[in-house]
N, C-alpha and C positions, 0 to 999 in steps of 0.2 A: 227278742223283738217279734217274734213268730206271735207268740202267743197273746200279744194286746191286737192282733192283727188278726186274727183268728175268731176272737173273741167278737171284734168289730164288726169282724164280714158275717157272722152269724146272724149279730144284732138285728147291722142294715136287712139279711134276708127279713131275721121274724117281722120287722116295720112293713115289710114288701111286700110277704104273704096278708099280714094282718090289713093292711091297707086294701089287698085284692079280696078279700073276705068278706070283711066290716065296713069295710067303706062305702058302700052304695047307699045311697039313701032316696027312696023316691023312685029307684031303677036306673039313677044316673049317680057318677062317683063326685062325692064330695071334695070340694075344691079344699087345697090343701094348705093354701091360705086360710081358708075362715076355720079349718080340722087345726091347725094347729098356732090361732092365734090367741094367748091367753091376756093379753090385755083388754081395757073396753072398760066403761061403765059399769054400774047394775043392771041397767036395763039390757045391756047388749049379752053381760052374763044368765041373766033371768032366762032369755030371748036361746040361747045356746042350750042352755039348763031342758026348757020347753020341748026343744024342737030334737032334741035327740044327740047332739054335737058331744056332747059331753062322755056319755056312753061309748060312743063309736069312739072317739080318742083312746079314751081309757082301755077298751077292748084292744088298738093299736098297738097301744103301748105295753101293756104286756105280754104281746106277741114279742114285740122286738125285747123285752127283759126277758120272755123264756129263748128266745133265739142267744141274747148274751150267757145264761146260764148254761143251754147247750153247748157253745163254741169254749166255756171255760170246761166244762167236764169234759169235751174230745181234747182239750190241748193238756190238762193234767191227767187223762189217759196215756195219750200221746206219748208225753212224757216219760215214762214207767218202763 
């Protein structure tokens, strides 16, 4: 049970760093409503696509996938 737990808490951090990183836009942080809403129209996607939204999620999110990769290689360390 450790170790899906482990793995989570890493994730959450990489989202948290990645979010305190990448997330600015303009000099002020991106609200996390419109960072992480993928429904909408074309235009509302075009409009995301334009204005930089899409990049900064994307950068987010593989923060919090290398934080989940870390948290599984300390717990199968761990393990050993």
């Amino acid at each position: 049970m450790k170790k899906p737990l482990l793995i989570l808490g890493f994730a959450l951090s990489g989202l948290i760093v990645g979010y305190l990183i990448f997330g600015k836009w303009g000099g002020r942080y991106v609200d996390l409503g419109t960072l992480f809403s993928f429904g909408g129209n074309g235009f509302q996607s075009a409009l995301r696509s334009l204005s930089g939204i899409e990049e900064i999620r994307n950068k987010i999110l593989m923060c919090g996938g290398a934080g989940a990769v870390l948290g599984l290689l300390l717990s199968l360390k761990r393990r050993k």
